[in-house]
Structures are given as structure tokens and as C-alpha cells.
N, C-alpha and C positions, 0 to 999 in steps of 0.2 A: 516062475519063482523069482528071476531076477527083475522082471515089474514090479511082482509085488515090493522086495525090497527097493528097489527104485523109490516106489511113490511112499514109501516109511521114508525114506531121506528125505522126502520134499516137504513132509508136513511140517507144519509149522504153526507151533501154540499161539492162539488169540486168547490174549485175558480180557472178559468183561465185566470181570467182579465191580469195577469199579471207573467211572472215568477221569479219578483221579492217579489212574495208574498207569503213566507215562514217565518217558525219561528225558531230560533233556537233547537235542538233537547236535551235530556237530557245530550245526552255526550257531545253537545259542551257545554254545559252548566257549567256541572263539570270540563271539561278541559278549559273553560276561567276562571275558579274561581281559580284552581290550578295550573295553567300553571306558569312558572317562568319567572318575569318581570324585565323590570330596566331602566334606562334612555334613550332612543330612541336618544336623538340630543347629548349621547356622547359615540354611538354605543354600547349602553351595555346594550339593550333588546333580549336578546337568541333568544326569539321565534318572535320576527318581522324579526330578523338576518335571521334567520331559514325561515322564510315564504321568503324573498324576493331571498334570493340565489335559494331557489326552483325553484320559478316564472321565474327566469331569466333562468334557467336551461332547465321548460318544453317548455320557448319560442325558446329557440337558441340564448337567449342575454347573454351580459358580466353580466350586472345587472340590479336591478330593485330595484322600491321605492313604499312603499304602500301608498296609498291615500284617503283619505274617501268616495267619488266616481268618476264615470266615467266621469263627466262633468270638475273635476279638473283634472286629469290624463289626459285628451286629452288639458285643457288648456295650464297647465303645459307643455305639448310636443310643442304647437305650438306657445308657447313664447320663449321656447327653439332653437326651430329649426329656428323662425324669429325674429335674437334677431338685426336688423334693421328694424330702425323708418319708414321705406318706405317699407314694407314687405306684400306680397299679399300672398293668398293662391288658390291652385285651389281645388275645392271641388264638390261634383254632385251633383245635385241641388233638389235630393229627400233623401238627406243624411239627417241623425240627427243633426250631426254638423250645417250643413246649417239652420232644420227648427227650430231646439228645444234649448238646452243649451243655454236662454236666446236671442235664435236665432231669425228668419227669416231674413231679409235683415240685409246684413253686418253692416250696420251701427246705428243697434242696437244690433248686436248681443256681448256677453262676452268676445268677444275675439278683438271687437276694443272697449269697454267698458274699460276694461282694459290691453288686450294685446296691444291696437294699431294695430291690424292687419286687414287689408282687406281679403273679400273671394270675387274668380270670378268662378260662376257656372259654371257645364259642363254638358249638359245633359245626366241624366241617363236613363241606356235601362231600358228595365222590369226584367234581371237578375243581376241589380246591377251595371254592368261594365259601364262604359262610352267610345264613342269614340276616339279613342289614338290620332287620327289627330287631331280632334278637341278642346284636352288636350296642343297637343306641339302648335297648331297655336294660343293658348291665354296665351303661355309664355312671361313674359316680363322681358327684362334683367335692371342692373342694368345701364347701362350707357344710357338708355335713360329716362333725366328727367323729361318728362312728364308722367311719370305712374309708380304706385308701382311695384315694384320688386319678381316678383315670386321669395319664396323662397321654397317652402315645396307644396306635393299633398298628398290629402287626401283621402281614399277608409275606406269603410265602410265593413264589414265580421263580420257575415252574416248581409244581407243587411235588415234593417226595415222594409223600407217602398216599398220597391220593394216585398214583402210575405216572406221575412226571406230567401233572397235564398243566394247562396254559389257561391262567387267566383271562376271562373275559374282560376286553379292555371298557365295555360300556359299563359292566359289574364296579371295577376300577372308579371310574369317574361317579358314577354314585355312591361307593363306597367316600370317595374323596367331597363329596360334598357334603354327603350328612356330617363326615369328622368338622368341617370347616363351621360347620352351624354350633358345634360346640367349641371350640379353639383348639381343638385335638388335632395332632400334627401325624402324620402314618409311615410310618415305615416298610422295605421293603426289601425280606430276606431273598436276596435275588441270584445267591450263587449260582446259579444256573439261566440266570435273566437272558443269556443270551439265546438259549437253545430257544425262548421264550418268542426273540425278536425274529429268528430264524423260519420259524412256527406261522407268525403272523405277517411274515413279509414286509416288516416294518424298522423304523430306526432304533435301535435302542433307545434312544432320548424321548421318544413317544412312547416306547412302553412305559418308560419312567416317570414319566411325563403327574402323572396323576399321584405321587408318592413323594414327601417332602426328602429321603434320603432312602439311599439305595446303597445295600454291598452286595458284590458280586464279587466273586473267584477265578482267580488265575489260573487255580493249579485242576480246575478241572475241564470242561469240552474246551477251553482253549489253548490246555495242553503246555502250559510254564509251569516251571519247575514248582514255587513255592507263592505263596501270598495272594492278598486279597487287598481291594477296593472299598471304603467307604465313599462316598460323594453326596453332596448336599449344599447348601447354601456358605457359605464365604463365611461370616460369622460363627455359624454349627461346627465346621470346620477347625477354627481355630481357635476353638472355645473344647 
């Protein structure tokens, strides 16, 4: 009897509902209390300076901007990337983007809420990719005015709702060059991009590699408190 209760006092609760559900640790604790700060909007906070040149570095981008999460960081990019009123997106139709971030159908979702922008599903397989023909054949250009204008495609790494699985980086590079043959620029909902690099044995910056802009999340397998990464080109950045 005294074992048994013995090993009741030993257990000890693992939550895995979620990998955003961490706390911060004693040292981040003491290093956000002392850390050295300063005005962010007239570039003279050291340490967001200091985190965001990182971020951009482990991606393979010119630069990057911190964000409070991953829902604004992916807004942010694809108000960026479709900064016309008649702007679609193609996106896989078991993506997050699609079903969550004030999502499911386009036209409630946050991003014609406030971006103004259309999404046009493509079906995803079970490892995340979607059909490439089936991607370029619901391209639509601008000079036809009856339908918004693909301007940006969206992949998800690693993929949610397909069981967390990992992009094929040669899928990737062909995905990334049929967009190039139209001028379409692709995005790259990557909150989880790391688990992705982890996966493939490779740099983050190579996963990336093939994606004109990438957010990724802090507050989850990396286990900080709060906030997310956008990264991309130096321009996109600061536009």
C-alpha cells in the first residue's frame, strides 16, 4: 500500500494537447527582465534588432519582422504579396490558412475581412502537397475581368491537418518554378517549419529556400513565450 501511494506522488501530468503549451523557463525569465530595450518603431530596441537579423539569417531571407502570432505574420504576408483590390490566393483546402485564422470559406475568412482577398482551394493529398496541374489550371491572370487575379500560393510546412507531415523539398522546387513561369510569388505557412528541418536533416534556410517568404512561430516546438516571424526579402519587409 505504501508503494502504491508512493508512485501516486511521483506521477506527474504531461500535457500534449498542444505544443503551444509551455511556460516560460527561469532563464527566460531573468533574461526578459534584463535584457536591454528601447523604442522598436525608431529601430533602437538591440534585442528585437538582434532576434529579427537572426531569424532572417536561420531562414535564408534578407530580413524579418516580429509579430505577436502566426495568424498576423501570414496576414501580413498575404496583404503584402496582394496589394491589388482584385487579388486571389491559391491555397489547399486542408491548410490552416483555409480552415482556421478566422477562416473556413473565403469569404469569412480574415483575410477578405480585412485583406480583401479571395482564397481558391486545391486539393490536398494525405502528405500535404497538392496537385501542380491542378494548381497552374485555377491560375487566373489579370487581364481577365471577370475573376480575381491570382496573385500569391500558399503551402503549409509541416502540414496540420494532413498528421504533421513534411514537405517534399523536390515537390517544393517544382511547385516554385511553375509559380516563377507566371510571376506568382509563394508563400510559406511554416509555423512549424522547424519540426520540418529537424525531419529532413537540413538548414532551415534550405527548407525555405524555394518560398519567397516564410512565418514560423516561436511560441510553439521552440517553446518562447509569445510571437512569430515573418522573413522575406528586404523590400517585402519593409513595405
Amino acid at each position: 500500500m505504501f508503494q502504491i501511494l508512493f508512485c501516486l506522488l511521483q506521477i506527474r501530468t504531461v500535457d500534449i494537447r498542444s505544443d503551444t503549451i509551455s511556460k516560460p523557463t527561469m532563464e527566460m525569465k531573468n533574461y526578459m527582465f534584463n535584457c536591454e530595450v528601447g523604442d522598436d518603431v525608431y529601430l533602437e530596441d538591440p534585442t528585437c534588432k538582434e532576434l529579427q537579423e537572426k531569424a532572417a539569417k536561420l531562414a535564408g531571407k534578407e530580413a524579418a519582422i516580429f509579430v505577436p502570432s502566426g495568424t498576423m505574420g501570414n496576414l501580413i504576408a498575404i496583404m503584402t504579396h496582394c496589394d491589388r483590390r482584385d487579388s486571389e490566393i491559391i491555397v489547399g483546402d486542408c491548410s490552416h490558412i483555409m480552415l482556421w485564422e478566422q477562416g473556413g470559406a473565403s469569404q469569412t475568412s480574415v483575410y477578405s475581412q480585412i485583406g480583401r482577398v479571395l482564397m481558391r482551394g486545391v486539393t490536398n493529398q494525405k502528405d500535404g502537397t497538392f496537385d501542380l496541374d491542378e494548381m497552374e489550371a485555377k491560375f487566373s491572370t489579370a487581364d481577365n475581368i471577370h475573376c480575381a487575379s491570382t496573385s500569391l500560393v500558399c503551402v503549409e510546412n509541416t502540414h496540420n491537418y494532413c498528421g504533421g507531415t513534411v514537405l517534399p523539398m523536390q515537390w517544393l522546387r517544382e511547385l516554385k518554378a511553375r509559380c516563377q513561369e507566371h510571376n506568382i510569388p509563394v508563400h510559406m505557412d511554416g509555423a512549424r517549419v522547424f519540426n520540418a528541418a529537424s525531419y529532413l536533416g537540413l538548414p532551415l534556410a534550405e527548407v525555405c529556400a524555394s518560398v519567397d517568404t516564410v512565418m514560423f512561430c516561436l511560441s510553439k516546438g521552440l517553446g518562447a513565450p509569445v510571437g512569430s516571424i515573418l522573413a522575406g526579402p528586404e523590400e517585402f519587409i519593409q513595405k
